[in-house]
N, CA, C and O atoms as CSV, one atom per row, in Angstrom:
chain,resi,resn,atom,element,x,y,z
A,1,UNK,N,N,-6.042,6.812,-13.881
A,1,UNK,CA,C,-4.923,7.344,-14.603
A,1,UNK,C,C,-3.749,6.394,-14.436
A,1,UNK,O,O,-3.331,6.115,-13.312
A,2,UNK,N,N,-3.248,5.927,-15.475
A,2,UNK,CA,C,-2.196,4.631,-15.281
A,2,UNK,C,C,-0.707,5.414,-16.055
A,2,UNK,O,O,-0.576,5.802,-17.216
A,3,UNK,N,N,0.222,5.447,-14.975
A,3,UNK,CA,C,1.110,5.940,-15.366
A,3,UNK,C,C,2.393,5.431,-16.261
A,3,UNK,O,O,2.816,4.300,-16.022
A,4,UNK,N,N,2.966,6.140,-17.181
A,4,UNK,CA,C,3.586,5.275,-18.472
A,4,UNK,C,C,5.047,6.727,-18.367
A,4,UNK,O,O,5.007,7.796,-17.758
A,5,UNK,N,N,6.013,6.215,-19.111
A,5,UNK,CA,C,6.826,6.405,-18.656
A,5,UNK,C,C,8.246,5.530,-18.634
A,5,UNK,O,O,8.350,4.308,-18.745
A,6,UNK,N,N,9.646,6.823,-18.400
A,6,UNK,CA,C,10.409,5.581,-18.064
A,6,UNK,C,C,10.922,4.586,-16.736
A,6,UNK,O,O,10.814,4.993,-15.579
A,7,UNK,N,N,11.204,3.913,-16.902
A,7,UNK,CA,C,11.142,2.853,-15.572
A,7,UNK,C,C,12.561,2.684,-14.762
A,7,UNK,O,O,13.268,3.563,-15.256
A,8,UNK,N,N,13.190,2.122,-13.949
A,8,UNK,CA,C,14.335,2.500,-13.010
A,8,UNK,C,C,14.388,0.447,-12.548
A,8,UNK,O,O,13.883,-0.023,-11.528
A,9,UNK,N,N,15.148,-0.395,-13.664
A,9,UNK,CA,C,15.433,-1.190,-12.824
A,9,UNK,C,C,15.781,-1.861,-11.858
A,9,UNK,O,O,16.958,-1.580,-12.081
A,10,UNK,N,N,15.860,-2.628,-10.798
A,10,UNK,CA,C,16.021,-2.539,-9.550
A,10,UNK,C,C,16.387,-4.619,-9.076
A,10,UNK,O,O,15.624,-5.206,-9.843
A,11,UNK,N,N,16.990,-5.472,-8.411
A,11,UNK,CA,C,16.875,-6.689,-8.436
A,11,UNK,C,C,15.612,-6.216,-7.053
A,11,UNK,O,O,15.575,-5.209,-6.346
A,12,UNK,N,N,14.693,-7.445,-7.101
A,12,UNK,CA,C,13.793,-7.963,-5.790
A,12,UNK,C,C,14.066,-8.231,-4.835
A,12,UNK,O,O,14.736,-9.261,-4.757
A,13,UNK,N,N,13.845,-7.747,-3.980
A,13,UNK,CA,C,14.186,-7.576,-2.480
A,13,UNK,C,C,13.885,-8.960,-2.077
A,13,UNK,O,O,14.765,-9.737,-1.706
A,14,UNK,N,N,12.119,-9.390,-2.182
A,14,UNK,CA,C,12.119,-10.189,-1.513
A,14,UNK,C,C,11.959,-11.804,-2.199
A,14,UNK,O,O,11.270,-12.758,-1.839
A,15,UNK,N,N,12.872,-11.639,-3.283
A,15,UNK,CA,C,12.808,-13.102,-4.538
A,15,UNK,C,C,12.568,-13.924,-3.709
A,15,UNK,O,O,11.458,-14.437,-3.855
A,16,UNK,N,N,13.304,-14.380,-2.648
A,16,UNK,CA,C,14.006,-15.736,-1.986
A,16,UNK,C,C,12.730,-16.248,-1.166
A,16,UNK,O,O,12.423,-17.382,-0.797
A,17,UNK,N,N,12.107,-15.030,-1.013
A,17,UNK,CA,C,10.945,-15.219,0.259
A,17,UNK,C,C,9.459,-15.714,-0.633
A,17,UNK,O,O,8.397,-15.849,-0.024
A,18,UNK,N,N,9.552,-15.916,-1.903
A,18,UNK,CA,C,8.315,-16.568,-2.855
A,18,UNK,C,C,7.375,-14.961,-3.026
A,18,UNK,O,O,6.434,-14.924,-3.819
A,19,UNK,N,N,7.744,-13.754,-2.231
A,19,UNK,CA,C,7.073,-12.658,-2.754
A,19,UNK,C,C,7.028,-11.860,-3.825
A,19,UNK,O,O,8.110,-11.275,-3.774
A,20,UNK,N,N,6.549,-11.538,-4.602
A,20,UNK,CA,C,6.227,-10.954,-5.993
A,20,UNK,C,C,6.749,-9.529,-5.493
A,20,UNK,O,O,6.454,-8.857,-4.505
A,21,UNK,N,N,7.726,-9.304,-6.659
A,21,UNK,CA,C,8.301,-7.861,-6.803
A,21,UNK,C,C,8.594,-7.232,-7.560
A,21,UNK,O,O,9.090,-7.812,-8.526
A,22,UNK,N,N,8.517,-6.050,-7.624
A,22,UNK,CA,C,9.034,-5.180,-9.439
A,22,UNK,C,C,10.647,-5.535,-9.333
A,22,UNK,O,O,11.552,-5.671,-8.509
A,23,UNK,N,N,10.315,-5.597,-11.003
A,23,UNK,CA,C,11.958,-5.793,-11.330
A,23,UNK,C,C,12.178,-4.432,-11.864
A,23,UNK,O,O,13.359,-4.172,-12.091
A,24,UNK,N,N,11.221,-3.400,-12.145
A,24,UNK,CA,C,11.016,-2.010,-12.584
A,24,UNK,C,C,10.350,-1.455,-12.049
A,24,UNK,O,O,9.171,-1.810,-12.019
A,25,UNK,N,N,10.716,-0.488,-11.471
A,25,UNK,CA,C,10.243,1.187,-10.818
A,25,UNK,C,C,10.119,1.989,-11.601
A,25,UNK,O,O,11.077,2.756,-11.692
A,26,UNK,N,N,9.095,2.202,-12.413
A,26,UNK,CA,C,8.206,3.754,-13.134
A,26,UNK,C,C,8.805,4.685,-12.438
A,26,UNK,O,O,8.924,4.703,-11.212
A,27,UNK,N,N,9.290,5.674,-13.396
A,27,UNK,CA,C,9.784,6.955,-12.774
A,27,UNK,C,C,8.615,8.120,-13.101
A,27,UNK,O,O,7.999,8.514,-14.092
A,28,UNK,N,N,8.697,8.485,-11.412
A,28,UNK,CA,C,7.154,9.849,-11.695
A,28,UNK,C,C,7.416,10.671,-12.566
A,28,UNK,O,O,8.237,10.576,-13.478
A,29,UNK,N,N,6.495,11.786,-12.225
A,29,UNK,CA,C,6.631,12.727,-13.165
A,29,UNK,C,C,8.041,13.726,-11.971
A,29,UNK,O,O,8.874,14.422,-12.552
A,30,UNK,N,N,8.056,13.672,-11.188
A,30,UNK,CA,C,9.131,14.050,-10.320
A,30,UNK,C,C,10.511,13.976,-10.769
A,30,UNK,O,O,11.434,14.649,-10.311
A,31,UNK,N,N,10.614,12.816,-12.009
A,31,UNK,CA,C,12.026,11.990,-12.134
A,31,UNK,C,C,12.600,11.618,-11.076
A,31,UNK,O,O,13.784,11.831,-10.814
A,32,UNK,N,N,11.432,10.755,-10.057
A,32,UNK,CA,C,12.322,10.009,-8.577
A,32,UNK,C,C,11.405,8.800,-9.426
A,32,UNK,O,O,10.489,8.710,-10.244
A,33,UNK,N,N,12.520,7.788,-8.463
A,33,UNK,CA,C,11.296,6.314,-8.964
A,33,UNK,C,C,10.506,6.078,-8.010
A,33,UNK,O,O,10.671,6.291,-6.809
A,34,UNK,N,N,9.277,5.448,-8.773
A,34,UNK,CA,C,7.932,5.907,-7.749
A,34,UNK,C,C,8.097,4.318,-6.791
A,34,UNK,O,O,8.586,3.235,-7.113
A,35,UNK,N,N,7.518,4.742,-5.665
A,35,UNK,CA,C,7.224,3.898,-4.041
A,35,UNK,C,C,5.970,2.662,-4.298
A,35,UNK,O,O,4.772,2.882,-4.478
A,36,UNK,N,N,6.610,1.422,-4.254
A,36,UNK,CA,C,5.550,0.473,-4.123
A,36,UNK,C,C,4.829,0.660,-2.781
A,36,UNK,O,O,5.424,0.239,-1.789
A,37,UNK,N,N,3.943,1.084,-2.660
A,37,UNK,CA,C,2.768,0.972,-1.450
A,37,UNK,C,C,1.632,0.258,-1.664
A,37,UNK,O,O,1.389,-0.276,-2.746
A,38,UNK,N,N,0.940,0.210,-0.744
A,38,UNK,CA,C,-0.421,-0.891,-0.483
A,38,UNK,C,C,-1.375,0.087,-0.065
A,38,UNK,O,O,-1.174,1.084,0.628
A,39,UNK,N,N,-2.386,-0.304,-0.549
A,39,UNK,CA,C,-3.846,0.458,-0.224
A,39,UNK,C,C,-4.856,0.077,0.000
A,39,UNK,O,O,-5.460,-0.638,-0.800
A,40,UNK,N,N,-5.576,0.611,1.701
A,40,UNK,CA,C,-5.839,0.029,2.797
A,40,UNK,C,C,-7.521,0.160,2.467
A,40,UNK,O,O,-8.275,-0.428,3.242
A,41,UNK,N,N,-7.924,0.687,1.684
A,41,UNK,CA,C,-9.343,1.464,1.139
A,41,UNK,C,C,-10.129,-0.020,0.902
A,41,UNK,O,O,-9.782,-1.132,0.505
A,42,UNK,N,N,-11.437,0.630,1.393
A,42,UNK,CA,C,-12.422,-0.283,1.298
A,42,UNK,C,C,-12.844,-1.460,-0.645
A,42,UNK,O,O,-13.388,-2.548,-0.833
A,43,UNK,N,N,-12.263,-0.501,-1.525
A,43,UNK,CA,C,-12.294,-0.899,-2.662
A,43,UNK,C,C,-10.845,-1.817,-3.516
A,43,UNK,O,O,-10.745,-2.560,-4.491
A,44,UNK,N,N,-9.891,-1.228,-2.469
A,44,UNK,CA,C,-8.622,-2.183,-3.085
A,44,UNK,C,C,-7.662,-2.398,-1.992
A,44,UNK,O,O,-6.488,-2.032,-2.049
A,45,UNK,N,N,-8.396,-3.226,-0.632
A,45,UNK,CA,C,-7.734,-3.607,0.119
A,45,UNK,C,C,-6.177,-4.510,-0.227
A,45,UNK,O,O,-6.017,-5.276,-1.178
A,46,UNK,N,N,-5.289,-4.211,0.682
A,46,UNK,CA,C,-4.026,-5.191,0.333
A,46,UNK,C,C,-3.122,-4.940,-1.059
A,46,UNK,O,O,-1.941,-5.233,-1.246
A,47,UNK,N,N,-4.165,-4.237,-2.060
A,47,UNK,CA,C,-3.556,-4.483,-3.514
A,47,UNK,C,C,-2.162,-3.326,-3.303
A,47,UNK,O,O,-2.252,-2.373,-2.529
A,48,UNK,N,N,-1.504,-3.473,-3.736
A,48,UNK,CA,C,-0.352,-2.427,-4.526
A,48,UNK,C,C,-0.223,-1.790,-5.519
A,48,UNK,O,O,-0.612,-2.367,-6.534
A,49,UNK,N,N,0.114,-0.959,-5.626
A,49,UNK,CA,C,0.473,0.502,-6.472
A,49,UNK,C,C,1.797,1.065,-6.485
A,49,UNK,O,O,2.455,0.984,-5.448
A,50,UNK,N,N,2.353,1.694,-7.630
A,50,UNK,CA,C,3.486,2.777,-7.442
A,50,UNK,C,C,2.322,3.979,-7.402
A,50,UNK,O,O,1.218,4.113,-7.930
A,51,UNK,N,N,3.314,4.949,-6.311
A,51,UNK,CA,C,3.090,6.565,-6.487
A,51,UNK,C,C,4.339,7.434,-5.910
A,51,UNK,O,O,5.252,7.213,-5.114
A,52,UNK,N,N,3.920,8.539,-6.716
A,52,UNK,CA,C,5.262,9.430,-5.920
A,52,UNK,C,C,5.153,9.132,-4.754
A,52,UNK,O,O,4.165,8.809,-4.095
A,53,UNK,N,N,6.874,9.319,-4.327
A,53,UNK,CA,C,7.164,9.159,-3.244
A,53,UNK,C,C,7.052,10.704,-2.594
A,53,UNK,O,O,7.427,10.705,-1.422
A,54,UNK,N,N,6.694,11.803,-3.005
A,54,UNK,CA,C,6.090,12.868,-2.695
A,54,UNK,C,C,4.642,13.531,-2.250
A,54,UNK,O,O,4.240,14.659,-1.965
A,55,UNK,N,N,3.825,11.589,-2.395
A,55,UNK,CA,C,2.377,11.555,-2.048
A,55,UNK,C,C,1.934,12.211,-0.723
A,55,UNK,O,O,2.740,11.997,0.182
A,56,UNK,N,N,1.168,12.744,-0.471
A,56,UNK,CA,C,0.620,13.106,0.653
A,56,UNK,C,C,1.810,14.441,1.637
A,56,UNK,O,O,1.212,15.164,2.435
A,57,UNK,N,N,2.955,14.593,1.533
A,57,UNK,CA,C,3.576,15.337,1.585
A,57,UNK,C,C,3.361,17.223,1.708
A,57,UNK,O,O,3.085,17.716,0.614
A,58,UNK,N,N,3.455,18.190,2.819
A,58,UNK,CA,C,3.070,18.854,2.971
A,58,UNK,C,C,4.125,20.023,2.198
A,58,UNK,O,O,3.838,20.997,1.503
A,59,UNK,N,N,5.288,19.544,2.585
A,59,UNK,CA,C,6.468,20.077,1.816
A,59,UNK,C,C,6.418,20.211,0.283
A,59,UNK,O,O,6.639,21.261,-0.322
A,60,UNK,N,N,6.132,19.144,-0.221
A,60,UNK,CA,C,6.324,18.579,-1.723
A,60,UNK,C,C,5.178,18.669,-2.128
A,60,UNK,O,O,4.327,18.105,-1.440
A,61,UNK,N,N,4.807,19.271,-3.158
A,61,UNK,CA,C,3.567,19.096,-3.991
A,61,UNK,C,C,3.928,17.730,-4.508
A,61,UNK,O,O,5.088,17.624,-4.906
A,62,UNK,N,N,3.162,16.664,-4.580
A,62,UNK,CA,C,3.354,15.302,-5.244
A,62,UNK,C,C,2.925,15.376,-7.164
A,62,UNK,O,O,2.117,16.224,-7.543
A,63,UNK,N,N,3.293,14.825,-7.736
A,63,UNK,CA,C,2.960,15.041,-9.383
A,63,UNK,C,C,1.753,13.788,-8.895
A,63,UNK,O,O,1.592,13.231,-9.981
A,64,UNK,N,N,1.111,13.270,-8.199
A,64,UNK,CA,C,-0.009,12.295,-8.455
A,64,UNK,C,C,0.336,11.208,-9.444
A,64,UNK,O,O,-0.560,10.818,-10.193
A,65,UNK,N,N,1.610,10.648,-9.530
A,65,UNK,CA,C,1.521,9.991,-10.212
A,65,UNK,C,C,1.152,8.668,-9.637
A,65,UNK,O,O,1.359,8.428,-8.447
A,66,UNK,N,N,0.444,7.536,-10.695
A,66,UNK,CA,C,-0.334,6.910,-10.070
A,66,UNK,C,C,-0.580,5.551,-11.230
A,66,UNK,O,O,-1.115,5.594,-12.338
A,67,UNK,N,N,0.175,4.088,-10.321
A,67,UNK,CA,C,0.128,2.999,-11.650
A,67,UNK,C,C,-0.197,1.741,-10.400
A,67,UNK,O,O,0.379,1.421,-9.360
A,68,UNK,N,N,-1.371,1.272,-11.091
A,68,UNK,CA,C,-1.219,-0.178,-10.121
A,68,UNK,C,C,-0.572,-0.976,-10.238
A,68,UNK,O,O,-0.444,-1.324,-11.412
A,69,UNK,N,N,0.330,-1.872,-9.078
A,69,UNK,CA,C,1.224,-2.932,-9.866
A,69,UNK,C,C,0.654,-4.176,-9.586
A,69,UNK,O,O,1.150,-5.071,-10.270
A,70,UNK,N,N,-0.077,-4.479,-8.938
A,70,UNK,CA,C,-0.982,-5.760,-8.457
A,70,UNK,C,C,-2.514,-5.429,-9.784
A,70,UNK,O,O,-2.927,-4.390,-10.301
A,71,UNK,N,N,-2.995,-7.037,-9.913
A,71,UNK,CA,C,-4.216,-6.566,-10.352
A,71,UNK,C,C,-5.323,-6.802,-9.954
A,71,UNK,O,O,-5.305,-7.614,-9.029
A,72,UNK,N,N,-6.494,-6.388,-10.289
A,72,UNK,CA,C,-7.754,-6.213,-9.598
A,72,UNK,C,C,-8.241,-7.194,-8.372
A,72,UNK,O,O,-7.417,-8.076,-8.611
A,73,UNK,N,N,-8.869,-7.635,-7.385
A,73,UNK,CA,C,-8.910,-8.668,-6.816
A,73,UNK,C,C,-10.297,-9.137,-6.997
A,73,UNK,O,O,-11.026,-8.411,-7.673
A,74,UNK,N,N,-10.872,-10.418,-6.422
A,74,UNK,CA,C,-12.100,-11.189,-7.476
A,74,UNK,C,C,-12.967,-9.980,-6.014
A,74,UNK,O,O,-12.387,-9.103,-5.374
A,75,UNK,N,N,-13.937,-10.257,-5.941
A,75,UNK,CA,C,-15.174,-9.986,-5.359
A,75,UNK,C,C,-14.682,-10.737,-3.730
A,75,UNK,O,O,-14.590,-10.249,-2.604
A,76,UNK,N,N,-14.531,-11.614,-4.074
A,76,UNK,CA,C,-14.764,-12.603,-2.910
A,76,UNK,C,C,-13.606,-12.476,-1.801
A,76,UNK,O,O,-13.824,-12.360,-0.595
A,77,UNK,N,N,-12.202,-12.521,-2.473
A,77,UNK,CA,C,-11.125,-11.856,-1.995
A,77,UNK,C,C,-11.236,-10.908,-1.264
A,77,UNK,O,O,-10.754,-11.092,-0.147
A,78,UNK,N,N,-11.731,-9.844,-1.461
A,78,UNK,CA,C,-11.947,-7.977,-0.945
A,78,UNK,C,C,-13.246,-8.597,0.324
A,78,UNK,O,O,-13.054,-8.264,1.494
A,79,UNK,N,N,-14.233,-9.286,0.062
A,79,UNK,CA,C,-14.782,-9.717,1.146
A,79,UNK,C,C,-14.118,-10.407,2.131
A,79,UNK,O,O,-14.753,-10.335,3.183
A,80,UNK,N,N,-13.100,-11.048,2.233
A,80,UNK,CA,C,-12.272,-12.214,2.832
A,80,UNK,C,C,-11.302,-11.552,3.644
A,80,UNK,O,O,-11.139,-11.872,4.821
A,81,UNK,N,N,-10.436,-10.354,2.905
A,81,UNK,CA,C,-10.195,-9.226,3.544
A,81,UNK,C,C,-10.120,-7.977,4.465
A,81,UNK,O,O,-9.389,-7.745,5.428
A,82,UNK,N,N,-11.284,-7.107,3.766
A,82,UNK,CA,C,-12.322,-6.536,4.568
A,82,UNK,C,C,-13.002,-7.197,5.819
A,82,UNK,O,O,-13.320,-6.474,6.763
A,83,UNK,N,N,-13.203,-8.360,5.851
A,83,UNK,CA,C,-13.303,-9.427,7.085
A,83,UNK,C,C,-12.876,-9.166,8.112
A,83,UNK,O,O,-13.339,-8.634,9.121
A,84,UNK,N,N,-11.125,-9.909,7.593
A,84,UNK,CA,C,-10.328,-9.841,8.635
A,84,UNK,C,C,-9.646,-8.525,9.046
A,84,UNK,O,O,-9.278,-8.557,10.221
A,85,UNK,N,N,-9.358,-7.299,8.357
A,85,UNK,CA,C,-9.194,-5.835,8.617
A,85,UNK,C,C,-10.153,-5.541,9.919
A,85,UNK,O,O,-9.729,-5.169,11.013
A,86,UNK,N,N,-11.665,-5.807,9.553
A,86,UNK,CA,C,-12.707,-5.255,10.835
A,86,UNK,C,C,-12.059,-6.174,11.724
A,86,UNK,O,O,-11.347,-5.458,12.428
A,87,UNK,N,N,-11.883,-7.614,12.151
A,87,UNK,CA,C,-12.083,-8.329,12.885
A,87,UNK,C,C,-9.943,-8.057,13.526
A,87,UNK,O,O,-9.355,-8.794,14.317
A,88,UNK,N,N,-9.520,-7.166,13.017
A,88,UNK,CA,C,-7.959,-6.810,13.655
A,88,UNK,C,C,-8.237,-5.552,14.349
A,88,UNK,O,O,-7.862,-5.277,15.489
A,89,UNK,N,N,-9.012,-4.720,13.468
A,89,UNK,CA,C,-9.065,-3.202,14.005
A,89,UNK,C,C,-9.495,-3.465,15.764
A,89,UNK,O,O,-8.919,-3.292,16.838
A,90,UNK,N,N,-10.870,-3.986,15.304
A,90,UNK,CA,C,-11.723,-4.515,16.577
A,90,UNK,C,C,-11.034,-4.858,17.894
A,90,UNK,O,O,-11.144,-4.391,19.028
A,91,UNK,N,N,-10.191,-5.955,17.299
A,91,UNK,CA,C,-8.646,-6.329,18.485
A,91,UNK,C,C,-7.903,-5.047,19.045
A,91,UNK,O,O,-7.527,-4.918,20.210
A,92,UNK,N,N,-7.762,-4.190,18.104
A,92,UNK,CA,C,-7.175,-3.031,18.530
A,92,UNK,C,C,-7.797,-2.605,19.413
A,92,UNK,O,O,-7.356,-2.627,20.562
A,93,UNK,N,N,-8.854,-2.161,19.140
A,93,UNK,CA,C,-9.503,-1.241,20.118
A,93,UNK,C,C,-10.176,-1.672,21.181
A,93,UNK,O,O,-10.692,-0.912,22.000
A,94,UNK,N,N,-10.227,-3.386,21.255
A,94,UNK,CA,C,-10.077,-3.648,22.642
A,94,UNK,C,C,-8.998,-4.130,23.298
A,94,UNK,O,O,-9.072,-4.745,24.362
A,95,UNK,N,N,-8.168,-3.925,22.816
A,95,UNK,CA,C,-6.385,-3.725,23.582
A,95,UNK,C,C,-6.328,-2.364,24.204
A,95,UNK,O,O,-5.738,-2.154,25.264
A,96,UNK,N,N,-7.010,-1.365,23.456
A,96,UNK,CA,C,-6.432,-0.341,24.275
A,96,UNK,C,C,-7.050,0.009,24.916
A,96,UNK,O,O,-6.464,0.660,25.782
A,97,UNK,N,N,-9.004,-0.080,25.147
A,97,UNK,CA,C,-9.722,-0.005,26.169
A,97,UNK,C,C,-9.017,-0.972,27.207
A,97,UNK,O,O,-8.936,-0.220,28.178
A,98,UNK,N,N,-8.381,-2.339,27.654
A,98,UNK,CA,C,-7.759,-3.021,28.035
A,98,UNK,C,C,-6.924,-1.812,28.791
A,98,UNK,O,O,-7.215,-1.343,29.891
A,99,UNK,N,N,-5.863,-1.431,27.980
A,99,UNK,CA,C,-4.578,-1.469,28.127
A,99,UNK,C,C,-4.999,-0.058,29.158
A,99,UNK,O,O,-4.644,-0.108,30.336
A,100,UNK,N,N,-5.727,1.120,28.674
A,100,UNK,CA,C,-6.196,1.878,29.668
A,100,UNK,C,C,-7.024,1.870,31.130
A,100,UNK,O,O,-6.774,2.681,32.022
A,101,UNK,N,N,-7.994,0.883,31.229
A,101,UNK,CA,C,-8.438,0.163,32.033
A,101,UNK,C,C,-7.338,-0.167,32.801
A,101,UNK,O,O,-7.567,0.110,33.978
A,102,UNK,N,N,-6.251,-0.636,32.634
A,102,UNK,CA,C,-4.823,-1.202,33.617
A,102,UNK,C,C,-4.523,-0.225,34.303
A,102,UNK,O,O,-4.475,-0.319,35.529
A,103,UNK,N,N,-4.128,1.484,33.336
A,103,UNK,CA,C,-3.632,2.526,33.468
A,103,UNK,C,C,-4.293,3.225,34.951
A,103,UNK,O,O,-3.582,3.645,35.864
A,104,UNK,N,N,-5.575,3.238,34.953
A,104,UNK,CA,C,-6.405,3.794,35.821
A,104,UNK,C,C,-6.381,3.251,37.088
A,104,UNK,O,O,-6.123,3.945,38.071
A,105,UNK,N,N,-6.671,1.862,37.168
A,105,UNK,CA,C,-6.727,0.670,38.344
A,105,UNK,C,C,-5.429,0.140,38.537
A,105,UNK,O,O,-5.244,-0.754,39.363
């Protein structure tokens, strides 16, 4: 579902830094302008999206609104990715077997 709509201009935060940014924020169905986030999922690692900023919210029913702003990534990319995600998590979780191991001894 690709969301259409009116949009909420905005200058780029991070121009100076060579990072790609909306110069327009889609306004949800909420009438807030929707939240550039990243999504961590096995199928669209890294990529970006707007969604309400009411997503996931226990308070707020969210309107689901929902627009990608990055586009698809090749095959090989999402492998290259997915890679290095396992090979950070992994770090994690032997930092904190580590870090508990200290705790005890």
């Amino acid at each position: 579902m690709e969301g259409k709509g009116r949009r909420v201009t905005t200058k780029p935060s991070n121009w100076e830094a060579g990072i790609e940014e909306p110069t327009e924020f889609p306004m949800c169905r909420c009438e807030f302008p929707a939240q550039l986030r990243t999504s961590w999922s096995n199928d669209n690692p890294g990529r970006r999206f707007f969604g309400c900023k009411n997503h996931g919210s226990v308070v707020h029913h969210a309107c689901r609104f929902f627009s990608w702003f990055d586009p698809p990534m090749t095959p090989h990319t999402k492998i290259v990715l997915l890679g290095l995600l396992k090979r950070i998590r992994a770090n994690e979780v032997q930092r904190r077997k580590e870090i508990i191991f200290w705790l005890i001894f």
